[in-house]
mmCIF file of the C-alpha atoms, coordinates in Angstrom:
data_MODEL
# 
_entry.id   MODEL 
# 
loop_
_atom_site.group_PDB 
_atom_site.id 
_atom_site.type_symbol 
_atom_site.label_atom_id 
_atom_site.label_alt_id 
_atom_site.label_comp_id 
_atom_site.label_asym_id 
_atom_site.label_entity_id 
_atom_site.label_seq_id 
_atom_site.pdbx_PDB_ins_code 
_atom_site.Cartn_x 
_atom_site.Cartn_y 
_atom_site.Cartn_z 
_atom_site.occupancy 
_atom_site.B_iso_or_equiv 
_atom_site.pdbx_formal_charge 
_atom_site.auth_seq_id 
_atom_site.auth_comp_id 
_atom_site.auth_asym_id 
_atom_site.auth_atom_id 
_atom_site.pdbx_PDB_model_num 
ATOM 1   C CA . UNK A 1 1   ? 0.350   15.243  12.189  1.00 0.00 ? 1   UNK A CA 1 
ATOM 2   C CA . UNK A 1 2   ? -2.010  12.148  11.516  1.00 0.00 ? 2   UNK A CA 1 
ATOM 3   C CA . UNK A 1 3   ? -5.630  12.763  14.306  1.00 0.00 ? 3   UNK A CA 1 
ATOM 4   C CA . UNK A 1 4   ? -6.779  9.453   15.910  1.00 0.00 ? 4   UNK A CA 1 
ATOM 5   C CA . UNK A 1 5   ? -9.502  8.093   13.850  1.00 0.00 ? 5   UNK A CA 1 
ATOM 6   C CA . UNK A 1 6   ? -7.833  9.195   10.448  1.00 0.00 ? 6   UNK A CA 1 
ATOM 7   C CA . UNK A 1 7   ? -5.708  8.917   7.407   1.00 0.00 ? 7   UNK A CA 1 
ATOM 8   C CA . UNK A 1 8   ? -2.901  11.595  6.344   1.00 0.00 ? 8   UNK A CA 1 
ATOM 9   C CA . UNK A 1 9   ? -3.610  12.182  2.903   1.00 0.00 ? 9   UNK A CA 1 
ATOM 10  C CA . UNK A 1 10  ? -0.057  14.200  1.569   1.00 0.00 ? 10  UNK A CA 1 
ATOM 11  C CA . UNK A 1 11  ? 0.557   15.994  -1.285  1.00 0.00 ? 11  UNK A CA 1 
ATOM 12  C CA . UNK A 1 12  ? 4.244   15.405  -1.862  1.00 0.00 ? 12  UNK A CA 1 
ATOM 13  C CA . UNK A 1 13  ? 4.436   17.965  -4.234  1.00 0.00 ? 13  UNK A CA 1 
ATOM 14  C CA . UNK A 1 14  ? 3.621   20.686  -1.734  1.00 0.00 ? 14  UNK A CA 1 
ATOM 15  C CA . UNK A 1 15  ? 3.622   19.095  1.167   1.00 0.00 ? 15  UNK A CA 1 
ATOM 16  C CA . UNK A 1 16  ? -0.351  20.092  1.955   1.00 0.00 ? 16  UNK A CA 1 
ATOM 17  C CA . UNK A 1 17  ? -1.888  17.478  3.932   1.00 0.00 ? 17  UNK A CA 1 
ATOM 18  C CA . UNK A 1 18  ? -5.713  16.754  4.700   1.00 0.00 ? 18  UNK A CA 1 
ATOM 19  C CA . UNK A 1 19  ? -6.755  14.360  7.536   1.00 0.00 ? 19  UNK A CA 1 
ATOM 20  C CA . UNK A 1 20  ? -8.960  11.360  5.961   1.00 0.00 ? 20  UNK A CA 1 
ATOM 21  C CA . UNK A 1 21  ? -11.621 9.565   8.574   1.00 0.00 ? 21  UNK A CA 1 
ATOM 22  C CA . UNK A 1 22  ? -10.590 5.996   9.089   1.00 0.00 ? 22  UNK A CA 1 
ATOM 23  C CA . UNK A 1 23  ? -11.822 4.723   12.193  1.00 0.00 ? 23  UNK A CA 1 
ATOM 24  C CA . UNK A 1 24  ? -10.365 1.534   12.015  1.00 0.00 ? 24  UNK A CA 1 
ATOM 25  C CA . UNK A 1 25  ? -12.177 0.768   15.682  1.00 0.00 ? 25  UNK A CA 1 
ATOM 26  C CA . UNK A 1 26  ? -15.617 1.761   14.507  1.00 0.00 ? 26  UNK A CA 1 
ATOM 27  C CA . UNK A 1 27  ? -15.458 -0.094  11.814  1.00 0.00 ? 27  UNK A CA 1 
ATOM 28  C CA . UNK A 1 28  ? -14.276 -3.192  13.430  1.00 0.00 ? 28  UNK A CA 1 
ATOM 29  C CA . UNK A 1 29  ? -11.261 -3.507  11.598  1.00 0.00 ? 29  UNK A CA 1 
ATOM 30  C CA . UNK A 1 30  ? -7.415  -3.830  12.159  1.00 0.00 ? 30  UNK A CA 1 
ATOM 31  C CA . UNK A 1 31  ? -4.423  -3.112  10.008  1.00 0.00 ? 31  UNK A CA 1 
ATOM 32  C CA . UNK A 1 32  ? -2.038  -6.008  10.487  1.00 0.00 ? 32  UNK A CA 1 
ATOM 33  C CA . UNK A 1 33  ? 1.918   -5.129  9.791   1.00 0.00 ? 33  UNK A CA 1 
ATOM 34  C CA . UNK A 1 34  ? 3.821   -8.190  9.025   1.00 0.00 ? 34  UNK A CA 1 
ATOM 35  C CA . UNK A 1 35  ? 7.859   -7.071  9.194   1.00 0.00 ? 35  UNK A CA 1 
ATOM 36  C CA . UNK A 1 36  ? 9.421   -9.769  6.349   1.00 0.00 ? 36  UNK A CA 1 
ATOM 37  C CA . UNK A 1 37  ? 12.594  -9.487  8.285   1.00 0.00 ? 37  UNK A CA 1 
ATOM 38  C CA . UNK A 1 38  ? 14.173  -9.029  4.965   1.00 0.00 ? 38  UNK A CA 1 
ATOM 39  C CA . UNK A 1 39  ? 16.726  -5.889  5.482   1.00 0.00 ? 39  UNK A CA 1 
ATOM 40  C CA . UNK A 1 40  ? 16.949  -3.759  2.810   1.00 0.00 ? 40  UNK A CA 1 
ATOM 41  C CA . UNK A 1 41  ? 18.694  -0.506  1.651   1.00 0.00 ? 41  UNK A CA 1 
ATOM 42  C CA . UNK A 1 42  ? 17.329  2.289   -0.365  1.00 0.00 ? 42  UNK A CA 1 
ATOM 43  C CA . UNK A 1 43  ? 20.846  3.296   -1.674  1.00 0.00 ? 43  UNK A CA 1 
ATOM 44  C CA . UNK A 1 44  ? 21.675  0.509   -3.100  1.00 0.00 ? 44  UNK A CA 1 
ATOM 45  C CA . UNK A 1 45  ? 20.831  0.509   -7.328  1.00 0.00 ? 45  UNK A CA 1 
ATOM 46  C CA . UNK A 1 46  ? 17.559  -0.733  -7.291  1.00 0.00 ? 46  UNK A CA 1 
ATOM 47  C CA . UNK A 1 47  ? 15.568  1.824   -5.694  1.00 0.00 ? 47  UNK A CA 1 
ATOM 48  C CA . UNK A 1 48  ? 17.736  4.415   -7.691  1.00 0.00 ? 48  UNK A CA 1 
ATOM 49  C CA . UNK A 1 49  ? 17.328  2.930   -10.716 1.00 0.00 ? 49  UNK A CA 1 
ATOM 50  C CA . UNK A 1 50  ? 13.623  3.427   -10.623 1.00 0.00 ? 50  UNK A CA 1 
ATOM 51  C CA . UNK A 1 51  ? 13.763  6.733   -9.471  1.00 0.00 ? 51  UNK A CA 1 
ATOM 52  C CA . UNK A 1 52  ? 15.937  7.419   -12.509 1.00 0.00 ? 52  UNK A CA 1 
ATOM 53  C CA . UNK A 1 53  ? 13.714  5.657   -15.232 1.00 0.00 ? 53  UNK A CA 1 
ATOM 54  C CA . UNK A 1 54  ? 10.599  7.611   -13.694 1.00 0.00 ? 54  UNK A CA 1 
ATOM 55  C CA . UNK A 1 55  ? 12.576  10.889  -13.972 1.00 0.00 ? 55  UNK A CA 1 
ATOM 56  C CA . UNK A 1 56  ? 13.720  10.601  -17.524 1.00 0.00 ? 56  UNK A CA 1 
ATOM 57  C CA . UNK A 1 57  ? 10.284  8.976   -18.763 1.00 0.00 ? 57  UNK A CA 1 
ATOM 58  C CA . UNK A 1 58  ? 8.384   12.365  -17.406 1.00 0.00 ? 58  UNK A CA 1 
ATOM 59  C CA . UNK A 1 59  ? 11.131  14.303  -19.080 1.00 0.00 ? 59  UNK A CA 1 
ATOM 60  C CA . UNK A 1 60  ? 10.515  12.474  -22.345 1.00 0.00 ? 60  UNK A CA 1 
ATOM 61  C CA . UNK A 1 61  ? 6.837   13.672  -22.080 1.00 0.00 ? 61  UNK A CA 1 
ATOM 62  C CA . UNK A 1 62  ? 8.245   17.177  -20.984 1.00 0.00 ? 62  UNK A CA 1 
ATOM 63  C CA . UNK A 1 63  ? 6.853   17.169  -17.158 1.00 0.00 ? 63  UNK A CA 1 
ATOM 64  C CA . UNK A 1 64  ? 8.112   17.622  -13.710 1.00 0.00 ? 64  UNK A CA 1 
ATOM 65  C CA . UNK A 1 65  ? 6.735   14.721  -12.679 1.00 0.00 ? 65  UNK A CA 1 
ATOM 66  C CA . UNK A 1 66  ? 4.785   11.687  -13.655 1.00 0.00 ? 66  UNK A CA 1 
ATOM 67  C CA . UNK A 1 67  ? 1.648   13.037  -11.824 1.00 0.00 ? 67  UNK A CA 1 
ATOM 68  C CA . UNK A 1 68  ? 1.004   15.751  -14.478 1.00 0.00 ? 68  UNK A CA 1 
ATOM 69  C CA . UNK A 1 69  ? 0.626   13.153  -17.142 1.00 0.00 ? 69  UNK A CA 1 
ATOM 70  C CA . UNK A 1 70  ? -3.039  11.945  -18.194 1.00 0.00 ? 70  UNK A CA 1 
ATOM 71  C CA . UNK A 1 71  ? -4.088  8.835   -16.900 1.00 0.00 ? 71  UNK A CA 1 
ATOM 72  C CA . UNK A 1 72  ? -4.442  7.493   -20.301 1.00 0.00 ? 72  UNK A CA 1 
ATOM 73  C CA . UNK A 1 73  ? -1.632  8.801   -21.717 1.00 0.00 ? 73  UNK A CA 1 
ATOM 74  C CA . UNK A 1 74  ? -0.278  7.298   -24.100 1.00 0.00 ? 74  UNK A CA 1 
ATOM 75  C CA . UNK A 1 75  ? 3.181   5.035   -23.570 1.00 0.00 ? 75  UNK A CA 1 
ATOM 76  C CA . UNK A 1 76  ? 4.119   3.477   -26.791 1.00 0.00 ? 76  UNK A CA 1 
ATOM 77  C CA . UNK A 1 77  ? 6.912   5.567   -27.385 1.00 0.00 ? 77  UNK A CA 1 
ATOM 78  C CA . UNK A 1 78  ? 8.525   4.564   -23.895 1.00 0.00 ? 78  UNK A CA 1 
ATOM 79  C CA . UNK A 1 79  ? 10.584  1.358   -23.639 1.00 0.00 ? 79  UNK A CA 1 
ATOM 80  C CA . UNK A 1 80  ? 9.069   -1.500  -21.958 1.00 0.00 ? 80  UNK A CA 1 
ATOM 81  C CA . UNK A 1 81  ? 10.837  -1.064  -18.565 1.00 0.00 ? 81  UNK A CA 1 
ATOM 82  C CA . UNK A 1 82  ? 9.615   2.798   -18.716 1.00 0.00 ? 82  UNK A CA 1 
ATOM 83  C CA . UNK A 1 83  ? 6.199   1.692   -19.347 1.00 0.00 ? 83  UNK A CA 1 
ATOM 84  C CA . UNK A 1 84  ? 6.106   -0.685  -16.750 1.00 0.00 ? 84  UNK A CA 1 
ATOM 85  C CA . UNK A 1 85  ? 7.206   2.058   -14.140 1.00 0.00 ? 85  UNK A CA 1 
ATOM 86  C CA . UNK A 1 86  ? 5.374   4.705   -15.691 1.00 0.00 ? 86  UNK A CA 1 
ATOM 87  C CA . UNK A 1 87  ? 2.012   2.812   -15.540 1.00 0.00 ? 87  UNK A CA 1 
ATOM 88  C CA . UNK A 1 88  ? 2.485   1.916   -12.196 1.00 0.00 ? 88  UNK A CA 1 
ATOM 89  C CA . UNK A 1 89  ? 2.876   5.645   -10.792 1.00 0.00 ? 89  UNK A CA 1 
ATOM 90  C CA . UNK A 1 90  ? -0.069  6.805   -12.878 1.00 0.00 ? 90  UNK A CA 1 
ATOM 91  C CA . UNK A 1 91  ? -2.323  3.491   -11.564 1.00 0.00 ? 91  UNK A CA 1 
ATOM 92  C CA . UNK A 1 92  ? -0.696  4.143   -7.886  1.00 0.00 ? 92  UNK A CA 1 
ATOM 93  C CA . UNK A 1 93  ? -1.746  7.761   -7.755  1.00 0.00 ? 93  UNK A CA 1 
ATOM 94  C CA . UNK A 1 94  ? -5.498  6.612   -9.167  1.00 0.00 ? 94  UNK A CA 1 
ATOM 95  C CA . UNK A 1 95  ? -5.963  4.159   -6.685  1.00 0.00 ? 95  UNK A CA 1 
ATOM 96  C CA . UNK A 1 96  ? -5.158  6.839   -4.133  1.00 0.00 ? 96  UNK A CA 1 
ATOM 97  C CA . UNK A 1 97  ? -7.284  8.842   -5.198  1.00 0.00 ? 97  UNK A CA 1 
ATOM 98  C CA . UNK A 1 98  ? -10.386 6.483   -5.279  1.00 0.00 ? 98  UNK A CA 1 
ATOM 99  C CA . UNK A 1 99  ? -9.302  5.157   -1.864  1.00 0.00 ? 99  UNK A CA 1 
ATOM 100 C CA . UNK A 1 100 ? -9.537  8.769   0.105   1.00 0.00 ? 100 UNK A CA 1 
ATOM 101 C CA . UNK A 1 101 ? -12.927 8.831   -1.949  1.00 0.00 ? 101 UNK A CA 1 
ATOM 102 C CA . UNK A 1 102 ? -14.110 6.002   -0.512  1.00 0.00 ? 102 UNK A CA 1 
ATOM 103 C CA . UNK A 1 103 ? -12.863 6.835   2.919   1.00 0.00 ? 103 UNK A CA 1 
ATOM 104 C CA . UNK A 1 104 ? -14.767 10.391  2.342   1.00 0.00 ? 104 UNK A CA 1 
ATOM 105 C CA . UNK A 1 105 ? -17.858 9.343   0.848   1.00 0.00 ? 105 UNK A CA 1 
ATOM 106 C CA . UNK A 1 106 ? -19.637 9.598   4.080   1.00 0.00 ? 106 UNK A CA 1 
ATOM 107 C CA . UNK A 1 107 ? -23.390 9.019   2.669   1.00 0.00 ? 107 UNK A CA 1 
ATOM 108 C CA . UNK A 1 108 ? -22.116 4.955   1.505   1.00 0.00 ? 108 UNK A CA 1 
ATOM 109 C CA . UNK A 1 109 ? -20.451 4.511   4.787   1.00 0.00 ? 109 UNK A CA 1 
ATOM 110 C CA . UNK A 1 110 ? -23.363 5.245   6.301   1.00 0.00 ? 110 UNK A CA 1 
ATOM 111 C CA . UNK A 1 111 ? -24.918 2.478   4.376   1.00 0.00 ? 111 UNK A CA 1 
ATOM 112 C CA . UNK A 1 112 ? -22.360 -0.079  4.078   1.00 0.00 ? 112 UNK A CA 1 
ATOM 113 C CA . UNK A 1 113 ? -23.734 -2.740  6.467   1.00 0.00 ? 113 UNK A CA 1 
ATOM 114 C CA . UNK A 1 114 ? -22.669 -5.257  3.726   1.00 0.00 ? 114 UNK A CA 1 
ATOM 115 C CA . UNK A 1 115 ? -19.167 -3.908  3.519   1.00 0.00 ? 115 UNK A CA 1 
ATOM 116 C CA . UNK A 1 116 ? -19.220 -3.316  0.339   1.00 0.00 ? 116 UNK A CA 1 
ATOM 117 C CA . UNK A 1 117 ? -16.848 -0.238  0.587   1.00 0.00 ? 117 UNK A CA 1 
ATOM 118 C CA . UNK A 1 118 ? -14.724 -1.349  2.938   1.00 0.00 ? 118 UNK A CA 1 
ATOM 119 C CA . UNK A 1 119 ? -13.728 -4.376  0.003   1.00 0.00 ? 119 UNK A CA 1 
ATOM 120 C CA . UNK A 1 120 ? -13.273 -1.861  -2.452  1.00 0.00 ? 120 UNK A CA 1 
ATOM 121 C CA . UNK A 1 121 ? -10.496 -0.520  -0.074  1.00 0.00 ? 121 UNK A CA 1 
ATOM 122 C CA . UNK A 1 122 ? -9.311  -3.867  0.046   1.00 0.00 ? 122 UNK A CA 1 
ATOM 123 C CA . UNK A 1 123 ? -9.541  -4.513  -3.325  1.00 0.00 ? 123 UNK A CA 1 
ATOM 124 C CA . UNK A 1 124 ? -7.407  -1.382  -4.083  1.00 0.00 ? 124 UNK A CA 1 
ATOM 125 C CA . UNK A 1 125 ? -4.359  -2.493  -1.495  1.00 0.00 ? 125 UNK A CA 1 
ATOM 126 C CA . UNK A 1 126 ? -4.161  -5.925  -3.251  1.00 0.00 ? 126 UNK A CA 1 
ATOM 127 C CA . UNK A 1 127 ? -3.780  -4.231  -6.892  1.00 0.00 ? 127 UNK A CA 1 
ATOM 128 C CA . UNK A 1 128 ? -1.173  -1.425  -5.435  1.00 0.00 ? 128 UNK A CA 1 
ATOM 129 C CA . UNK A 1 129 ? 0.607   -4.281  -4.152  1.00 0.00 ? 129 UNK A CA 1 
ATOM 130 C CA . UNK A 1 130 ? 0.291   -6.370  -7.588  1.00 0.00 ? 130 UNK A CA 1 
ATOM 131 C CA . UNK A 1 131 ? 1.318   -3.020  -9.438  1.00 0.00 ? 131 UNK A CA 1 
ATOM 132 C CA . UNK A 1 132 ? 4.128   -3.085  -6.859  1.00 0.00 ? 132 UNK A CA 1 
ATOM 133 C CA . UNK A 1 133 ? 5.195   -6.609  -7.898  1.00 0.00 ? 133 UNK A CA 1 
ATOM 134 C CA . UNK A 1 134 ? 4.941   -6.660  -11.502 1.00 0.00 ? 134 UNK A CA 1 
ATOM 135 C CA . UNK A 1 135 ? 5.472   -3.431  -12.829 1.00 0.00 ? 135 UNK A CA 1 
ATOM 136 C CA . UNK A 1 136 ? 7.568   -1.780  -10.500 1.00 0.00 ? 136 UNK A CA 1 
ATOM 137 C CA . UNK A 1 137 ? 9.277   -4.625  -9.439  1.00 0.00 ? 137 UNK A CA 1 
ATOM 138 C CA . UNK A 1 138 ? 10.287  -3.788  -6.255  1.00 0.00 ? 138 UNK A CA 1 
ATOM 139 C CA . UNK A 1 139 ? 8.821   -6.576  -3.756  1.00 0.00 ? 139 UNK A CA 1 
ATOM 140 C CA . UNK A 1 140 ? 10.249  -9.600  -2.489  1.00 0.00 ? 140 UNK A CA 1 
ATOM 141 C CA . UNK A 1 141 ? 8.888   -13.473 -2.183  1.00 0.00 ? 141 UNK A CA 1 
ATOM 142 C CA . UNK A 1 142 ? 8.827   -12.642 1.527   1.00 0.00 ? 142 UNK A CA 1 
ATOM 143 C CA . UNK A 1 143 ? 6.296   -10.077 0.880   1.00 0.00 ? 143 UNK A CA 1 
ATOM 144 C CA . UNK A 1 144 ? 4.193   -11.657 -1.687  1.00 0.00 ? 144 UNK A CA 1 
ATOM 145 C CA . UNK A 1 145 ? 4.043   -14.921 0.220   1.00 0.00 ? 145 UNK A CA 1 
ATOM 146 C CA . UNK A 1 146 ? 2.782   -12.870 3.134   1.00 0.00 ? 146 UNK A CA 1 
ATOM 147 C CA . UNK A 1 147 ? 0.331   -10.892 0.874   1.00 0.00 ? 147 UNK A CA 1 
ATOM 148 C CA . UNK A 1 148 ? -1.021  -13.953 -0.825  1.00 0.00 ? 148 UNK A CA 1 
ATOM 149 C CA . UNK A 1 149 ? -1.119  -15.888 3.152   1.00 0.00 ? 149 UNK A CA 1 
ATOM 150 C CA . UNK A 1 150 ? -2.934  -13.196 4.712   1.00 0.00 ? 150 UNK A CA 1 
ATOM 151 C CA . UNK A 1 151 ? -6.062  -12.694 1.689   1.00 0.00 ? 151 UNK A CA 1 
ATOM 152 C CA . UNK A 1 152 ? -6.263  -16.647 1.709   1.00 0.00 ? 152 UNK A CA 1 
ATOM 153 C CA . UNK A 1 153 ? -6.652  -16.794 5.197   1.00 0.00 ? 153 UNK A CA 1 
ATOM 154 C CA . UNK A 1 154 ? -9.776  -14.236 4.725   1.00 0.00 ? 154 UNK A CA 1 
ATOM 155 C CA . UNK A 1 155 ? -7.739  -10.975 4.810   1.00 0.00 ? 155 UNK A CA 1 
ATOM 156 C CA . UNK A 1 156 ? -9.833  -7.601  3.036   1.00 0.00 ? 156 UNK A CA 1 
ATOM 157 C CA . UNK A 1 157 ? -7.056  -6.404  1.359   1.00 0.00 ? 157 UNK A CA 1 
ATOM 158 C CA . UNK A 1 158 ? -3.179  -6.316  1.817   1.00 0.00 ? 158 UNK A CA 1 
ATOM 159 C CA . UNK A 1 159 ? -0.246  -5.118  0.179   1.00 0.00 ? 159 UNK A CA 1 
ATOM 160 C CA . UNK A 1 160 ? 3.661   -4.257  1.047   1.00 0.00 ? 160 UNK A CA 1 
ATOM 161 C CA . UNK A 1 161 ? 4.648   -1.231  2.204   1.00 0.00 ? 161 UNK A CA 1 
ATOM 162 C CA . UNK A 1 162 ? 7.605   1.451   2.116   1.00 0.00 ? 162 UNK A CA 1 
ATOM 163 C CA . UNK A 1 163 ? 10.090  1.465   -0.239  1.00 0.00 ? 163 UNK A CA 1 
ATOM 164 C CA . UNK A 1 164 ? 10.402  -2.076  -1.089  1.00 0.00 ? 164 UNK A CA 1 
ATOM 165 C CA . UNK A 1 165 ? 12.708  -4.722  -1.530  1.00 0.00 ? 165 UNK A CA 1 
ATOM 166 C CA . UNK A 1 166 ? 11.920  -6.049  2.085   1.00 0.00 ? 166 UNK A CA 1 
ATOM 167 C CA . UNK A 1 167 ? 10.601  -4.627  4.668   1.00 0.00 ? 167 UNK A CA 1 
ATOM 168 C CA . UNK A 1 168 ? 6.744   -4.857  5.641   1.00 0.00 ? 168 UNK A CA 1 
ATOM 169 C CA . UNK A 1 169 ? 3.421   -5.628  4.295   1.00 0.00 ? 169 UNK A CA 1 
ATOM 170 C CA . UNK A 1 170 ? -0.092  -4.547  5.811   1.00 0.00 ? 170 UNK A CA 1 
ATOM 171 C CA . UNK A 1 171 ? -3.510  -6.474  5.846   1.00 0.00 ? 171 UNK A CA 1 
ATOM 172 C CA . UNK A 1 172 ? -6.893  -5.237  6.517   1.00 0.00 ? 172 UNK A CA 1 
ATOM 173 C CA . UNK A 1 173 ? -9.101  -7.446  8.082   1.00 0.00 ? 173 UNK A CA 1 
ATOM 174 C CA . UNK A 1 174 ? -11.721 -8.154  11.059  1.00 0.00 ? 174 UNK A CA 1 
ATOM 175 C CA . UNK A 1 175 ? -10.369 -7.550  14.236  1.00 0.00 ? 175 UNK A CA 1 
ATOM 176 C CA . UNK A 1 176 ? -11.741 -11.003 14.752  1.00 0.00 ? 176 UNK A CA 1 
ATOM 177 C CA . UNK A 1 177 ? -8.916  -12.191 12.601  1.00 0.00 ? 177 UNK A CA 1 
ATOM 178 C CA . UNK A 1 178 ? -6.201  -10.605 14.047  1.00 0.00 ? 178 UNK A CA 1 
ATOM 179 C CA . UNK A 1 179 ? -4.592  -14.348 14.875  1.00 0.00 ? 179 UNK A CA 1 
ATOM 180 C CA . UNK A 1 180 ? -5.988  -16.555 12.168  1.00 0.00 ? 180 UNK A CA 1 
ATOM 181 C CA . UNK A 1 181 ? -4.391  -14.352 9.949   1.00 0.00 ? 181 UNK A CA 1 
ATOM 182 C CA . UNK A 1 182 ? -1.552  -13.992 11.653  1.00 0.00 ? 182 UNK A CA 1 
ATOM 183 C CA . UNK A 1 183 ? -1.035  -17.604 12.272  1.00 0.00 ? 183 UNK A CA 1 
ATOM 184 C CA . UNK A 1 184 ? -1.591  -18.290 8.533   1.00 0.00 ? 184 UNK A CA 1 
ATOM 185 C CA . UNK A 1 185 ? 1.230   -15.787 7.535   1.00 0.00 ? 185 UNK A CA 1 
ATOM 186 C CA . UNK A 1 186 ? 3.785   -17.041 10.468  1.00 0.00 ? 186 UNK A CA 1 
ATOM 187 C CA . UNK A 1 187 ? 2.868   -20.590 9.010   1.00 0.00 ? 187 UNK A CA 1 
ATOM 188 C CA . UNK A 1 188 ? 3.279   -19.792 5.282   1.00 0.00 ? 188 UNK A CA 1 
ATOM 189 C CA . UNK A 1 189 ? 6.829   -18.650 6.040   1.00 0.00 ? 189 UNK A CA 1 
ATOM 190 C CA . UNK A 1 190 ? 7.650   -20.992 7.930   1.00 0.00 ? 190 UNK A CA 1 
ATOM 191 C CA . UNK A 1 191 ? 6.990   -23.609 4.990   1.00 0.00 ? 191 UNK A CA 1 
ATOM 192 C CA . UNK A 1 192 ? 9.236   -21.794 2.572   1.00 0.00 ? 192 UNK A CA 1 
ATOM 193 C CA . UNK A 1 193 ? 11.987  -21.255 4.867   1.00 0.00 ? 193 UNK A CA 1 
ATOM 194 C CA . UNK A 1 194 ? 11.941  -17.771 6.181   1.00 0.00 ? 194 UNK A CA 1 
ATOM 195 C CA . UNK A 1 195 ? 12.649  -16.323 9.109   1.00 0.00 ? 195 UNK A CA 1 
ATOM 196 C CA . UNK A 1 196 ? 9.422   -15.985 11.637  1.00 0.00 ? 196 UNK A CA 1 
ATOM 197 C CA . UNK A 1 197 ? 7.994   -12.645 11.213  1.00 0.00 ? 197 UNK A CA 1 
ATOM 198 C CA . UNK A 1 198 ? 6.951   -9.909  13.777  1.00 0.00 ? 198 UNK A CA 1 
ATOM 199 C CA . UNK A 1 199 ? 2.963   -9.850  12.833  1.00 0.00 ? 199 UNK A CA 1 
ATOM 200 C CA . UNK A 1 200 ? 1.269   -6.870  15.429  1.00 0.00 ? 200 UNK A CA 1 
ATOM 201 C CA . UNK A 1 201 ? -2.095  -5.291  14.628  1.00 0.00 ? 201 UNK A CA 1 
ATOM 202 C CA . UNK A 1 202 ? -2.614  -1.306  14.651  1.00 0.00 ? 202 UNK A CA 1 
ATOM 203 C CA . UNK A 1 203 ? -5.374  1.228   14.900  1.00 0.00 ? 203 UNK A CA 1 
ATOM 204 C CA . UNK A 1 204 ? -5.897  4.560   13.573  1.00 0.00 ? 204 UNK A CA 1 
ATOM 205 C CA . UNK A 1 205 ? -4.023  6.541   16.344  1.00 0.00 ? 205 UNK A CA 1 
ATOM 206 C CA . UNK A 1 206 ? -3.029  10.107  16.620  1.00 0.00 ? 206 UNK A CA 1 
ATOM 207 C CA . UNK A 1 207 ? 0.879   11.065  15.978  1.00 0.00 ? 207 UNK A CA 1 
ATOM 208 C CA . UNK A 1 208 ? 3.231   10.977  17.633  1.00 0.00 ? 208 UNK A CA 1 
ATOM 209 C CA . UNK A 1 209 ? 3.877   13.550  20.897  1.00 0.00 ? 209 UNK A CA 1 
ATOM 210 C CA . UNK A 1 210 ? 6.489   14.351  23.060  1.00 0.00 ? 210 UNK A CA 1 
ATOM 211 C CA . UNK A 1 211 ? 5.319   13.054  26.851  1.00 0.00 ? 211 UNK A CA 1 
ATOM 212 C CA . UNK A 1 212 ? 6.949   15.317  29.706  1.00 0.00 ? 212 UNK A CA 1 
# 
């Protein structure tokens, strides 16, 4: 269970988990979620179909799973839809990695009074959420309108989340932007037509507890 103040990092492998610091609060920050309103379905072919291509392209290099493989491995031999989703899981699982690095590296937080690490963060959700769009191919014009709203209204980073095809994105920002990003991502739909989306900001908090 996720501590206040932290990030669950989780090994889905084995299920081992390590709590990250993130304190959104004393950093001055905010994760925005901005629900698309777009329903979607992870049983329908789409999501499957990935899963499927990412399980046959790790058996081609005979592996478990597409974690074991080299970051520069090499994916000639893979058809162009397998190398798509193949570099996307390898690039995913990097960016991971250099995120809970940065979250860890206590010595630059301490001083980071330009930021500097905090936009690397940032930097890192808006490539996962390119990675997301292009090679796995599994966002939406919803979300990428509200991606590319939110980072030109100022946002740090931002990127969709879950398993795709709708659903919601998340921005980091200021907590000072909390509505000027907002209203630029409630406007930016509005101009192309979609529904008016539910746009809250969150903290770090702890997990969730039963209240007697």
């Amino acid at each position: 269970m996720t501590e206040a103040g932290h990030a669950l990092f989780l090994d889905c492998r084995d299920l081992s988990a390590r709590q990250i610091p993130f304190d959104l609060d004393a950093e001055g920050l905010r994760l925005l979620v901005i629900d698309s309103k777009v329903s979607h379905s992870h049983s329908e072919s789409g999501y499957g179909a990935r899963r499927r291509t990412c399980e046959e392209s790790a058996a081609s290099f005979g592996v478990d799973s597409l974690r074991e493989l080299a970051d520069d491995v090499d994916l000639s031999e893979l058809t162009e839809e397998q190398r798509k989703r193949v570099r996307h899981v390898i690039a995913e699982n990097a960016r991971v990695r250099a995120t809970v690095e940065l979250l860890e590296d206590n010595e630059r937080a301490a001083g980071d009074e330009h930021g500097a690490r905090i936009s690397a963060i940032g930097d890192l959700l808006v490539a996962s959420h390119e990675s997301l769009q292009h090679d796995y191919e599994v966002s939406c014009v919803e979300l990428d309108v509200a991606v590319a709203a939110a980072m030109g209204a100022g946002a740090l980073g931002a990127r969709m989340i879950g398993g795709g095809f709708g659903g919601s994105a998340i921005a980091l920002i200021h907590a000072y932007q909390v509505d000027l990003v907002g209203d630029a991502v409630t406007a930016a739909f509005a101009e192309h037509g979609f529904r008016e989306p539910d746009i809250f900001a969150v903290s770090a908090g702890g997990g969730a507890a039963r209240f007697d």
